[in-house]
C-alpha positions in Angstrom: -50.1 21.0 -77.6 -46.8 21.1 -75.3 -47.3 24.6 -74.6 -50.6 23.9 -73.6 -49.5 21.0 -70.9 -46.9 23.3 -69.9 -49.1 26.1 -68.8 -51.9 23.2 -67.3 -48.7 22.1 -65.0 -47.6 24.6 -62.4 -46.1 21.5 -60.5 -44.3 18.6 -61.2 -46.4 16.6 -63.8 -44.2 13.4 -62.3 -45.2 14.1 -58.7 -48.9 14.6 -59.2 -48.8 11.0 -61.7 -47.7 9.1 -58.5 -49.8 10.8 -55.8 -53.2 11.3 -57.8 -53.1 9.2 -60.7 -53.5 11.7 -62.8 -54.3 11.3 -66.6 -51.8 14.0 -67.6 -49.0 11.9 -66.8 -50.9 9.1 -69.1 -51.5 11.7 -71.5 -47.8 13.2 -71.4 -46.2 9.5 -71.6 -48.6 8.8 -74.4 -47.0 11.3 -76.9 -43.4 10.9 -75.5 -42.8 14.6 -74.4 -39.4 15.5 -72.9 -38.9 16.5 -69.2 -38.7 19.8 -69.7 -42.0 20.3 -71.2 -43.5 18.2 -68.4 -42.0 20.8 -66.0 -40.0 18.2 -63.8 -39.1 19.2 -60.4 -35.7 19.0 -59.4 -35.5 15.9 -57.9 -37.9 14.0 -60.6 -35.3 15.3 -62.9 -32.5 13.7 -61.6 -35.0 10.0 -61.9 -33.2 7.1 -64.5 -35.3 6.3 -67.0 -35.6 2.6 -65.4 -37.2 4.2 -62.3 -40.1 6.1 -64.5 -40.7 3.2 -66.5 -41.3 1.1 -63.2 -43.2 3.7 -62.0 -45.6 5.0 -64.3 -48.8 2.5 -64.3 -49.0 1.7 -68.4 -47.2 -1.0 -70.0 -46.0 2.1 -72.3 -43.4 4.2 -71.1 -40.7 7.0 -71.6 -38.3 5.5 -74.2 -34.6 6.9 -73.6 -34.2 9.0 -76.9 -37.4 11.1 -75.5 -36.0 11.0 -71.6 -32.6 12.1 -72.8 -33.6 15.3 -75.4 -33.3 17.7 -73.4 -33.4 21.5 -73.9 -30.6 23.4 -73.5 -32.6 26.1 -71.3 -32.7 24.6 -67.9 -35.7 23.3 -66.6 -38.3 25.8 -64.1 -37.7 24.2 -60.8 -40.0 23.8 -58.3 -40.1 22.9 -54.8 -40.8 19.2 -53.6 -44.7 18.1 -53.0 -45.7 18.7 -49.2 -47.1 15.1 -49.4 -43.2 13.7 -50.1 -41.7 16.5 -47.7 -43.8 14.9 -45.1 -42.4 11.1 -45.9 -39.6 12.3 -46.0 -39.5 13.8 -42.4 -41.6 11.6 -40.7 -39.2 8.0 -42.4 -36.2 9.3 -43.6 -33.3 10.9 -41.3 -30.4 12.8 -42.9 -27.2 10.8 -41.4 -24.9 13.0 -43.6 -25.7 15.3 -40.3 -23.7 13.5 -37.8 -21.7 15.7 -35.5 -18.2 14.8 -35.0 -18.6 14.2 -31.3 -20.9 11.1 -32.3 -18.1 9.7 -34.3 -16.0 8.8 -31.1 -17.1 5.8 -30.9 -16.0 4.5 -33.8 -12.4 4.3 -33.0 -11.3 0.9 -34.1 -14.3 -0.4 -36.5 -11.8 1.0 -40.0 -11.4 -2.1 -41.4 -15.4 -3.0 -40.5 -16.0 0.6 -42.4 -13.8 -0.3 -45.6 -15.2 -3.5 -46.1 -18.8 -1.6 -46.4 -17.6 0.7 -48.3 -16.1 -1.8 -50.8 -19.2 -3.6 -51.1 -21.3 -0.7 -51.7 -18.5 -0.1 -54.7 -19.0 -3.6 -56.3 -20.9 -3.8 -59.7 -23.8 -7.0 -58.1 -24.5 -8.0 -55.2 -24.0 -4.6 -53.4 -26.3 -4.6 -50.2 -23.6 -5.1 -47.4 -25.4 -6.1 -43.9 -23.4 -5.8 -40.4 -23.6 -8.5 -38.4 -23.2 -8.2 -34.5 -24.7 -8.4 -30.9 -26.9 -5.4 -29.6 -24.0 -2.8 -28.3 -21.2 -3.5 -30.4 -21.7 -0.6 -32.5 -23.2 -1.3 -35.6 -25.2 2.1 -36.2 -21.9 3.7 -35.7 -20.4 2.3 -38.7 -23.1 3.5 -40.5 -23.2 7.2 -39.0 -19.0 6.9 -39.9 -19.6 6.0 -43.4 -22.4 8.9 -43.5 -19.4 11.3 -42.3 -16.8 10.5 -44.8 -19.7 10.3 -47.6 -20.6 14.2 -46.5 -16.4 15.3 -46.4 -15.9 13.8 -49.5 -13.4 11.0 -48.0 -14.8 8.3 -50.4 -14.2 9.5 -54.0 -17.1 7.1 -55.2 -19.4 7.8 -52.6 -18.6 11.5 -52.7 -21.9 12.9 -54.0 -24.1 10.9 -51.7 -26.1 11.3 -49.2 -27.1 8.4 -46.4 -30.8 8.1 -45.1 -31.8 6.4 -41.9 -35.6 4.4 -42.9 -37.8 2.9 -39.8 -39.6 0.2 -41.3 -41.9 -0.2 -38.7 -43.8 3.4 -38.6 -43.6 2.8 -42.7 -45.7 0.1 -43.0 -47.6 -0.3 -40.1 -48.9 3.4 -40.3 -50.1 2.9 -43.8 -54.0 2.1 -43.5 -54.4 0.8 -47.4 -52.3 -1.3 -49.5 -52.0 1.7 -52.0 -50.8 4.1 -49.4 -47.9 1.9 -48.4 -47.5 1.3 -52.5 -47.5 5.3 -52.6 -45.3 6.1 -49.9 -42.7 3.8 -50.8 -42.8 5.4 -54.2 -42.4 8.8 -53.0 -39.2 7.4 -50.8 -38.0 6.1 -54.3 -38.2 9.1 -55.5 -36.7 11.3 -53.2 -33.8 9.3 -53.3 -31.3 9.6 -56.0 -29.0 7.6 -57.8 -26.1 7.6 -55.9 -27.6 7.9 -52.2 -27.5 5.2 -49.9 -30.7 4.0 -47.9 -29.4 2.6 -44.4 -32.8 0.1 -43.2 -33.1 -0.9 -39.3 -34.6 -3.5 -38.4 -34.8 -5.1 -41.7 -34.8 -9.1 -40.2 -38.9 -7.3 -40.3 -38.6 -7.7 -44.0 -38.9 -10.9 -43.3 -41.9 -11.5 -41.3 -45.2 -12.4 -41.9 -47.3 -11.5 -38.7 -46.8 -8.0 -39.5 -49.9 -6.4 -41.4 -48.3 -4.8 -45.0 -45.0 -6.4 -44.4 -45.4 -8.9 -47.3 -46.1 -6.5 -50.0 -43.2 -3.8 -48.6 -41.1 -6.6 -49.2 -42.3 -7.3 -52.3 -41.6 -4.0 -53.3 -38.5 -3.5 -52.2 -37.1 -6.7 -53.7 -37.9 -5.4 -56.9 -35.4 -2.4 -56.5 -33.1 -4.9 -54.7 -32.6 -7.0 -57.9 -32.8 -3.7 -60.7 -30.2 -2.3 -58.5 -32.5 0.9 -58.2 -31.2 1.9 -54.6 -28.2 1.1 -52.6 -29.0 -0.5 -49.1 -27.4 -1.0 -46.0 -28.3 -2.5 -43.3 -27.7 -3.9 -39.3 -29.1 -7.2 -37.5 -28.3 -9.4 -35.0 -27.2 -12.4 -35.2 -31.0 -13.9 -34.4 -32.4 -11.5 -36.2 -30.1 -12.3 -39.3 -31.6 -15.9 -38.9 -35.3 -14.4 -39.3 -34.0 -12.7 -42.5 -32.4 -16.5 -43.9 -35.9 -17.5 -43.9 -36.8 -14.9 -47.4 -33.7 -16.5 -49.7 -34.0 -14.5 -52.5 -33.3 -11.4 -49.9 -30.7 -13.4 -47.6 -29.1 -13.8 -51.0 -28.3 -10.5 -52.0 -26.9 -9.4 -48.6 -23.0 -9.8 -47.8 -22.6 -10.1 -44.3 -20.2 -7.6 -42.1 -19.3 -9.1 -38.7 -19.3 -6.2 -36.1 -17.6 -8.6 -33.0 -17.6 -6.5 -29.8 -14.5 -4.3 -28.8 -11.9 -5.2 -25.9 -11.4 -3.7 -22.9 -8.7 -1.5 -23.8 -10.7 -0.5 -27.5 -13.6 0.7 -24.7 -11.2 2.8 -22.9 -10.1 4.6 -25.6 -13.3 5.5 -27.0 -14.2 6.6 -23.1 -11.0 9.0 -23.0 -12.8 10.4 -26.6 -16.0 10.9 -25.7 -15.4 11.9 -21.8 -15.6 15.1 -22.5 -19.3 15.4 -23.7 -20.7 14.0 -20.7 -18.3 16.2 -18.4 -19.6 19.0 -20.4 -23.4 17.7 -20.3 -23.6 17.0 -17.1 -21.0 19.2 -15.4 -19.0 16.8 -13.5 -15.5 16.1 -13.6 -14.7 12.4 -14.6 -10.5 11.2 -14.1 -8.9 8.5 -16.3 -9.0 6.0 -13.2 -12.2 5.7 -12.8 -12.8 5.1 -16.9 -10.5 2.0 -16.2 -12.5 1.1 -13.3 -16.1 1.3 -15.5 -14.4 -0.7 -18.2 -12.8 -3.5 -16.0 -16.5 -3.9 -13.6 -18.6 -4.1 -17.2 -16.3 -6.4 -18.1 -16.8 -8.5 -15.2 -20.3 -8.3 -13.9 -22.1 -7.3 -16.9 -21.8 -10.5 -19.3 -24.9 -10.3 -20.7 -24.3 -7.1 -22.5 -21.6 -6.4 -24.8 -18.6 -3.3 -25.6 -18.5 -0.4 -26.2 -22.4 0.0 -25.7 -22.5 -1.3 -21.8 -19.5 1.0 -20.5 -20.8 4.0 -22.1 -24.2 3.7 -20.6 -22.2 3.0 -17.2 -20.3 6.1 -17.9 -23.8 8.7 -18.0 -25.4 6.9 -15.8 -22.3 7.8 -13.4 -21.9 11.3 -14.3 -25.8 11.9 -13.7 -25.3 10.4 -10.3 -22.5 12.6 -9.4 -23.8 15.6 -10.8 -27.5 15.0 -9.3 -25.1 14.7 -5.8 -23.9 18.2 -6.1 -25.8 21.5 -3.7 -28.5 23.8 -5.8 -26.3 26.5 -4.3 -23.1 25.4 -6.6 -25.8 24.6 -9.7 -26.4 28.4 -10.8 -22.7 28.7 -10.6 -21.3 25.9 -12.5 -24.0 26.5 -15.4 -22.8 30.1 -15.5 -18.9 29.2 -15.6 -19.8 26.2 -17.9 -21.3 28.5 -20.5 -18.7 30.8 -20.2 -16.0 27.9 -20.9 -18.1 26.3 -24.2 -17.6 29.8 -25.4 -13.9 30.2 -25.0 -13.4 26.8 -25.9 -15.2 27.3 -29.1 -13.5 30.5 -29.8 -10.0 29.5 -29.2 -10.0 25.8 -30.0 -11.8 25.4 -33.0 -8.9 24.5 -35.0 -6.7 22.8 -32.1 -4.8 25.2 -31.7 -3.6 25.8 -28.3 -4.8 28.4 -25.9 -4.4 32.0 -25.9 -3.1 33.5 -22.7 -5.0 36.1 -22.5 -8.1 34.5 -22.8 -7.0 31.9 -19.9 -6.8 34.2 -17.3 -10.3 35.3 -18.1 -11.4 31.7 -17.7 -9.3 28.9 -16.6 -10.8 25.2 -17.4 -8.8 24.5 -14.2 -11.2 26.4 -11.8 -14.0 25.2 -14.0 -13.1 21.6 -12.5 -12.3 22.2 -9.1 -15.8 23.3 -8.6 -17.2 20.5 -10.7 -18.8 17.5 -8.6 -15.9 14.3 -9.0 -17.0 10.6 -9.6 -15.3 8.6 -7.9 -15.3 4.8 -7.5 -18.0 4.2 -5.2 -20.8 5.5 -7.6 -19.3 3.5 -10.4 -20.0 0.0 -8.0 -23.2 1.6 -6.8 -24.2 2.0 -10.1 -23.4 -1.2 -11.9 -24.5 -3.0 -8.5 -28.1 -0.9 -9.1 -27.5 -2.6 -13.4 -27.1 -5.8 -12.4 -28.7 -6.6 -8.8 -25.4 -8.0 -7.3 -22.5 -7.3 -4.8 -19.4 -6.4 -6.5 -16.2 -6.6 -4.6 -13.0 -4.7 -6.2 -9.6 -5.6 -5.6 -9.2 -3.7 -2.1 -11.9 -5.8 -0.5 -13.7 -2.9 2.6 -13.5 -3.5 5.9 -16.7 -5.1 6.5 -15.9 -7.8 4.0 -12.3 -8.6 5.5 -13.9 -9.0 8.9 -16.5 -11.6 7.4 -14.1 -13.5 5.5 -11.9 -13.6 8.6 -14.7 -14.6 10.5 -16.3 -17.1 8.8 -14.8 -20.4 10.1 -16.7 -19.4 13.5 -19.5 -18.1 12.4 -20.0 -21.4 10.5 -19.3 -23.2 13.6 -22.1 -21.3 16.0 -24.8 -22.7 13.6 -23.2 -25.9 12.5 -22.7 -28.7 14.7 -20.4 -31.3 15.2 -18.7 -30.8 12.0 -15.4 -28.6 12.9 -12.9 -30.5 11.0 -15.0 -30.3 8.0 -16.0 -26.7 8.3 -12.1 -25.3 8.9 -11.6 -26.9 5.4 -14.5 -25.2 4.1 -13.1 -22.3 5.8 -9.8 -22.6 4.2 -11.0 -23.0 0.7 -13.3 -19.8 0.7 -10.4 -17.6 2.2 -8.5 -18.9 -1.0 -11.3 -18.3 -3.1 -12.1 -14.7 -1.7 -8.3 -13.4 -2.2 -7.8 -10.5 -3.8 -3.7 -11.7 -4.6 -5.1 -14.3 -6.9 -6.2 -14.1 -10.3 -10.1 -15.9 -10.3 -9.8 -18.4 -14.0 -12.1 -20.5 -12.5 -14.6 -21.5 -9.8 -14.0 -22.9 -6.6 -15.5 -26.2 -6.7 -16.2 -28.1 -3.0 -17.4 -32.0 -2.6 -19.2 -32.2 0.5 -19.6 -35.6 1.1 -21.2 -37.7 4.5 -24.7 -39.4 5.8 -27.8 -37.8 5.7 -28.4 -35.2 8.4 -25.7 -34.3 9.2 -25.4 -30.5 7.7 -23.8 -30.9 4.2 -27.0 -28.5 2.6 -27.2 -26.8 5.6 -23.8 -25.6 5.5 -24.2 -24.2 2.2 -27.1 -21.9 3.2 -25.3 -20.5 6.0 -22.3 -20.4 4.2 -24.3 -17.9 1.4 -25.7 -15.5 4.7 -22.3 -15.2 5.9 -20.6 -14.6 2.9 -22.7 -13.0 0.6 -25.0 -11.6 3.3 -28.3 -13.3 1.8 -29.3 -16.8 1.7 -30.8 -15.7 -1.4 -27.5 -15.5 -3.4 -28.0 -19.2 -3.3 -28.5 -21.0 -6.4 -30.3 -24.6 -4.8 -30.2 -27.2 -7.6 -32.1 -30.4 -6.3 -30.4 -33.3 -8.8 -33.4 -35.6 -8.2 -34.9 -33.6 -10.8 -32.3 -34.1 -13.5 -31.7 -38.0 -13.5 -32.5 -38.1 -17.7 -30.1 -36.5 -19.9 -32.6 -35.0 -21.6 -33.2 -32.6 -18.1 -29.9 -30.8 -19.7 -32.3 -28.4 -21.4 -33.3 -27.5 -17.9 -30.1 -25.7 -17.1 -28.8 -24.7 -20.2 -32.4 -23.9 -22.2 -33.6 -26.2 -25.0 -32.0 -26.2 -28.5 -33.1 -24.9 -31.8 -35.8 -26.6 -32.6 -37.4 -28.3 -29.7 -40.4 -27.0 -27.0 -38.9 -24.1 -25.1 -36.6 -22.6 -27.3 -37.0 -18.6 -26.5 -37.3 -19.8 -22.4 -33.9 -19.1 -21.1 -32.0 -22.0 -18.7 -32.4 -21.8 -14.8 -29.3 -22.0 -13.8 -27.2 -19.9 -16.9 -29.7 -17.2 -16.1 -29.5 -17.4 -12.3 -25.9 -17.1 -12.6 -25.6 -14.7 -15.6 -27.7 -12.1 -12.9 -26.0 -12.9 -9.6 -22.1 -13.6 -10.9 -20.8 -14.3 -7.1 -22.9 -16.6 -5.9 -23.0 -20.2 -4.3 -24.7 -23.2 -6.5 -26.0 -25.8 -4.4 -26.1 -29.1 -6.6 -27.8 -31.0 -4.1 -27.2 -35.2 -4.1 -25.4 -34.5 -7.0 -24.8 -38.6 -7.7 -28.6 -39.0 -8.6 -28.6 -36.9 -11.5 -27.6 -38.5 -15.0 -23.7 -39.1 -15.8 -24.4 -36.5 -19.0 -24.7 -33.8 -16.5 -21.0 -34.2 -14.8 -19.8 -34.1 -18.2 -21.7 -30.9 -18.8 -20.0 -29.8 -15.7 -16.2 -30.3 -16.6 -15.9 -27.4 -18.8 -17.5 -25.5 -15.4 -14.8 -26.7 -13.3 -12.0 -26.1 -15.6 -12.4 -23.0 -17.6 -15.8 -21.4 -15.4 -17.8 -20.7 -18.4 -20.7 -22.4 -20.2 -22.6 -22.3 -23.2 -26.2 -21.8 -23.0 -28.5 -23.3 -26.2 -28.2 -19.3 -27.7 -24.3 -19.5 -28.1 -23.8 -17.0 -25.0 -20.9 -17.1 -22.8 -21.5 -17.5 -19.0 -19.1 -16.6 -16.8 -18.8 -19.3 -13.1 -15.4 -17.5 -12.2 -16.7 -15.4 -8.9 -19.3 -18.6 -8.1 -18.9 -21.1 -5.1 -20.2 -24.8 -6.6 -20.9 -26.8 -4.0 -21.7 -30.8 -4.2 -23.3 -32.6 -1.7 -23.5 -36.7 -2.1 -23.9 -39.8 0.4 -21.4 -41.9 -1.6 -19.3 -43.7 0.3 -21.4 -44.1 3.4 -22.7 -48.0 4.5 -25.9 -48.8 4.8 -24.7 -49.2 8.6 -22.3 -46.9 9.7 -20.6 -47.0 13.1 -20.1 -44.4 15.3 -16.8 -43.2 15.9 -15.2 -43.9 12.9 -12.0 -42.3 11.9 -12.0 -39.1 9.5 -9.6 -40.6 7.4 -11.1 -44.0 7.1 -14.6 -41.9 5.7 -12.5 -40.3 3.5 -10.8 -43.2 1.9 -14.3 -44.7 1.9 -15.2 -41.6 -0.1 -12.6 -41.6 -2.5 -13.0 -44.8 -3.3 -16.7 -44.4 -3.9 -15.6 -40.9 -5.9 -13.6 -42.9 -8.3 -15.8 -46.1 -8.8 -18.5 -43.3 -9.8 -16.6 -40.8 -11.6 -13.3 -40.4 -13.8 -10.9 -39.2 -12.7 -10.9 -35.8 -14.9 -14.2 -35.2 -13.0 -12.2 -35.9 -9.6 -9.1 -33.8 -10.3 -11.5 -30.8 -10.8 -12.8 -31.0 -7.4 -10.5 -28.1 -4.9 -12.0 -30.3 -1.9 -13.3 -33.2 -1.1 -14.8 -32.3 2.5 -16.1 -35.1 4.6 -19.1 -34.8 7.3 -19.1 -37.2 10.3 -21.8 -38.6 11.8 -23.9 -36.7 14.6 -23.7 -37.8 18.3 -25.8 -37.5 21.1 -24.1 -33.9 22.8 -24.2 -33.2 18.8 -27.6 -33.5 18.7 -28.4 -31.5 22.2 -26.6 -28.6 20.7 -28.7 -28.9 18.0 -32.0 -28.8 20.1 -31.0 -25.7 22.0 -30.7 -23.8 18.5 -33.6 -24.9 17.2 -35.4 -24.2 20.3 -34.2 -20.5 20.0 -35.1 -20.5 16.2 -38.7 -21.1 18.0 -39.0 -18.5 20.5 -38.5 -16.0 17.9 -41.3 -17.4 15.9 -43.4 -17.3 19.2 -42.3 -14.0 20.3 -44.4 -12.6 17.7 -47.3 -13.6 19.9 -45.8 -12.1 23.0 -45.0 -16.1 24.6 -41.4 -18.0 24.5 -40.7 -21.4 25.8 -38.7 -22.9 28.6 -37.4 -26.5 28.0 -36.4 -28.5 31.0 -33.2 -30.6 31.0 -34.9 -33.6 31.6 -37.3 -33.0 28.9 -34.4 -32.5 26.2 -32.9 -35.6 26.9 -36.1 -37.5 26.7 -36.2 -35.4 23.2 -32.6 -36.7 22.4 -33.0 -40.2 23.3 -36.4 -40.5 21.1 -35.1 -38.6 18.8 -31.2 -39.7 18.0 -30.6 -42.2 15.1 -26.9 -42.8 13.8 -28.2 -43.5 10.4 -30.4 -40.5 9.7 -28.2 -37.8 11.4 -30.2 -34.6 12.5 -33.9 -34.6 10.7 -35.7 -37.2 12.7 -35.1 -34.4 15.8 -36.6 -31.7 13.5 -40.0 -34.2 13.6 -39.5 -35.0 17.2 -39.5 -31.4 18.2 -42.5 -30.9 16.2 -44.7 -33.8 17.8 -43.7 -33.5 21.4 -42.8 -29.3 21.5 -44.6 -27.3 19.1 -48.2 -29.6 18.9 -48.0 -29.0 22.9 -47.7 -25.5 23.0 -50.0 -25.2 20.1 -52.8 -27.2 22.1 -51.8 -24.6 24.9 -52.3 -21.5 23.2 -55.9 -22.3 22.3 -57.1 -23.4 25.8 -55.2 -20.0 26.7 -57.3 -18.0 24.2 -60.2 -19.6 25.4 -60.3 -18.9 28.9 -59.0 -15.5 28.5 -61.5 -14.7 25.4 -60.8 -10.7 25.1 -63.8 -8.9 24.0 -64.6 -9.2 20.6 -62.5 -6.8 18.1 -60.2 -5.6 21.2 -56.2 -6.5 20.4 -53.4 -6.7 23.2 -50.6 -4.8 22.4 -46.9 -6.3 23.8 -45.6 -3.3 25.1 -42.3 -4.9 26.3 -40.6 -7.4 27.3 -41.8 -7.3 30.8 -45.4 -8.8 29.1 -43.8 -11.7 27.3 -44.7 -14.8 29.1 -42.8 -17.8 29.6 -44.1 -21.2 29.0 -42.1 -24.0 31.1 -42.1 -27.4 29.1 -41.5 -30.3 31.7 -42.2 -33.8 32.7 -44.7 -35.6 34.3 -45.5 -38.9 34.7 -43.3 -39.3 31.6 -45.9 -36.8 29.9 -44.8 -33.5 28.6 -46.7 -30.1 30.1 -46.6 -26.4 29.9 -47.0 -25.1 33.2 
């Protein structure tokens, strides 16, 4: 009867039992007859006897005494079913390949490597996880252990092979429950005892949106708790949170923290893996600008974490530098760069030093003297492209220097009346903006005075002349934050409550745009909760947002603008000192005093006078005849019609805005009424435009007086 099984079986019995659910198998199991007669293949062969009892669909199985008698002929082997060849390219990915290049970056992650290795090695319990922020380097732990698995480093480990399986292709490309049942069988089964099976994205493992992903989990936890297979596995710390929800699997996990590397970790792994990109895309890269790629990440790019940021800087770099090079030089460089991998393989595959000979034939030197050379200014261009912002470096460029030194009179041509007030502002961003001090916190400025007189005004400028954009400006109106519950507004809400996965406005404002100016507009209406929020702002310059990440204020300009301290009926002509005192005092009925010690300045704005307010009008009057100029018309104000506009106008109480409504009533609802008796009477023919050609064709309205009426003539 065996013979005549044997001879019915050209292939592996075992196989064809799983795929087809054929009755040999049942037939086979039924009279208890050994491996060899069922013609196992060679990796069926290798199964426990716990993995054919699972496997096999009766409640009869293989006892051990039959599993274990064994000829002592070896076995007929035969090649591995196409079916399970083709799960096994299409999930599985042979990490026991990894090139040594690859292994790099993993330069300090030993002890993370021992710890997973020692896990793996423990009788229950064995499943190590590693536990870490996207970019710190997680998958390279795993490729690492794969590496000293394949060299034999780890004597327990030494005959076993790590595969890489995508869960998401697995189950969602399986059309029937059965298929996915067979194809995780087949995985089983190509695996063997003493490989390890590495699982991404397993946190999926735990979800229940995903069609199939309940019963692959359902499967797999069986082999989790029989100890069938040895797992490993990466998440993040949200994602780990998804897995929690499934205890029986959160329970057989031991967690691996992967915390991201420092700055000088990342340089070392750039001086190791330098060489690849050079090589790849033919540039030449020097140690100083590897310092300056780590140092900028570090600064600008808080959102992302080491080594993974700086190495994406570091070829995105080297492409831009070698995309920068002629066509002419392209030909050339490929044909000395092949000529150099060559020799380089040839005499420095056991680093061993050069042979002289062989130098003169091709010298690495003239290789990267014609090589394209990053140099810092693609590095800021670069990271300035990453993360949408300005970055200034230590040596601060020309263009900047002049700004900086000309900011106290650029803020005076658009600010009026406030030239005590602005040369402190001055003052305090020339300190902030120096390159001889070390930034460990923000620069925080108290604008206090009436209303209208150009406290939010002077931030907006103050962004334009800095920054060069008014929209580097973070305007925070603290009307809108008078409950303490409006926290969740800037911050994002905490676990648990409406809004969770929304991100907060101003932590994400500022996490994009690190140098920036945050206007916290009449900061003394908003709730008492958010100064204390603040403190840890003023002090350190970071800030938790409801996720646990750090945001960094250091490079930011806060700016607080507040009418405390200012009567009901102020007098004009008061003393700057005696507002300030009124200020302070207000500051410290208000506030504590830790709040008031983390101010830099305490600026105070005086009140607007008449001339003030005629300077005022002659600004916004050009403002307007740009906005008309579009229309080929500009006006022209008489004198005696701006002091008419002053005197209706001025208001010591209110400062500045009542002239903005003025101007609007009397100036710009005249000419308005103007311009459509003008079209009227000179009605063009229909569909015909009039081009402005020049200046020449602009025409000048004249706004004057009469018979204390205002007229365009």
């Amino acid at each position: 009867m065996s013979s005549t099984v044997q001879k019915e079986n050209k292939n592996c019995l075992f196989c064809n039992a799983l795929l087809h659910n054929d009755e040999k198998a049942k037939y086979a199991k039924k009279h208890k007859i050994t491996k060899q007669v069922l013609n196992f293949c060679q990796d069926c062969s290798e199964l426990k006897i716990e993995q054919i009892e699972e496997l096999l669909s009766d409640t009869n199985s293989f006892s051990t005494e039959s599993y274990n008698s064994t000829n002592s002929q070896e076995a007929t082997k035969e090649p591995i079913n196409d079916n399970r060849l083709h799960l096994k390219n299409d999930f599985l990915v042979n990490l026991n390949e990894t090139n040594e290049e690859e292994l790099s970056i993993t330069l300090h992650r030993t002890e993370e490597t021992q710890r997973v290795i020692r896990i793996l090695g423990k009788k229950q319990k064995n499943y190590p996880i590693l536990i870490g922020e996207m970019g710190v380097g997680k998958k390279t732990v795993i490729k690492h252990l794969a590496y000293m698995c394949s060299k034999g480093e780890v004597p327990a480990l030494k005959n076993s092979t790590v595969y890489s399986l995508d869960l998401s292709p697995l189950v969602t490309g399986a059309t029937t429950r059965s298929e996915l049942e067979n194809n995780f069988k087949s995985i089983m089964l190509i695996l063997k005892p003493a490989d390890i099976l590495f699982v991404n994205e397993v946190h999926l493992l735990a979800a229940r949106n995903i069609p199939g992903m309940i019963e692959f989990t359902n499967l797999l936890r069986q082999h989790l708790v029989k100890l069938n297979v040895k797992i490993v596995s990466t998440a993040t710390p949200s994602q780990y949170q998804e897995l929690k929800k499934d205890p029986v699997l959160s329970s057989l996990f031991q967690d691996v923290e992967i915390q991201p590397l420092n700055r000088e970790q990342t340089l070392d792994i750039l001086k190791n893996i330098v060489a690849t990109y050079q090589d790849y895309h033919l540039v030449n890269v020097q140690d100083e600008c590897l310092s300056l790629i780590t140092k900028l990440t570090d600064e600008y790019m808080k959102d992302r974490h080491f080594p993974n940021k700086a190495i994406d800087v570091l070829d995105e770099v080297c492409s831009l530098a070698s995309l920068s090079s002629t066509k002419k030089n392209k030909p050339k460089l490929l044909e000395v760069s092949k000529k150099y991998k060559v020799f380089k393989k040839k005499y420095n595959t056991d680093n061993s030093t050069f042979d002289k000979d062989a130098l003169k034939e091709i010298n690495a030197q003239q290789l990267n003297d014609k090589l394209p050379i990053v140099n810092s200014s693609m590095i800021i261009k670069v990271i300035e492209n990453i993360t949408n912002t300005s970055i200034s470096t230590n040596k601060l460029s020309k263009e900047e220097n002049v700004r900086i030194k000309n900011i106290e009179s650029n803020l005076k041509n658009e600010l009026i009346g406030q030239d005590a007030a602005l040369k402190v502002l001055a003052r305090a961003i020339k300190r902030a903006k120096s390159v001889l001090r070390k930034k460990d916190r923000p620069t925080v400025l108290f604008f206090a005075g009436p209303t209208g007189v150009g406290k939010t005004e002077s931030a907006t400028v103050l962004a334009k002349h800095l920054f060069g954009s008014e929209e580097l400006m973070i305007p925070l109106n603290m009307t809108e934050y008078m409950d303490s519950a409006s926290i969740s507004k800037l911050i994002g809400s905490p676990p648990g409550y409406v809004g969770f996965e929304q991100k907060g406005l101003l932590t994400e404002k500022v996490l994009k745009n690190p140098e920036s100016v945050i206007l916290l507009d009449e900061f003394e209406k908003a709730d008492k909760k958010i100064s204390h929020l603040f403190l840890q702002v003023f002090e350190k310059g970071e800030l938790n947002d409801s996720k646990g990440n750090v945001i960094d204020f250091k490079k930011t300009i806060i700016i607080l603008t507040s009418n405390i301290g200012v009567e009901k009926k102020n007098s004009v002509g008061f003393s700057k000192s005696s507002q300030a005192d009124k200020t302070l005092d207000a500051l410290e009925e208000t506030y504590n005093r830790e709040f008031i010690n983390r101010l830099d300045e305490i600026i105070t704005f005086n009140s607007l006078n008449e001339s003030d307010l005629l300077k005022i009008l002659d600004i916004r009057i050009g403002k307007y005849n740009e906005e008309l100029l579009e229309n080929g018309i500009k006006i022209s104000v008489d004198e005696e019609v701006k002091l008419d506009l002053i005197k209706t106008a001025y208001s010591p109480t209110y400062g500045a805005r009542p002239l903005r409504r003025v101007f609007r009533e009397k100036i710009e609802d005249l000419v308005d009424d103007y311009w459509i008796d003008y079209n009227i009477r000179n009605e063009e023919i229909e569909g015909e435009e009039v081009e402005i050609e020049n200046e020449t064709n602009i025409k000048t309205l004249s706004i004057v007086k009469v018979n204390n009426r205002f007229e365009v003539s």
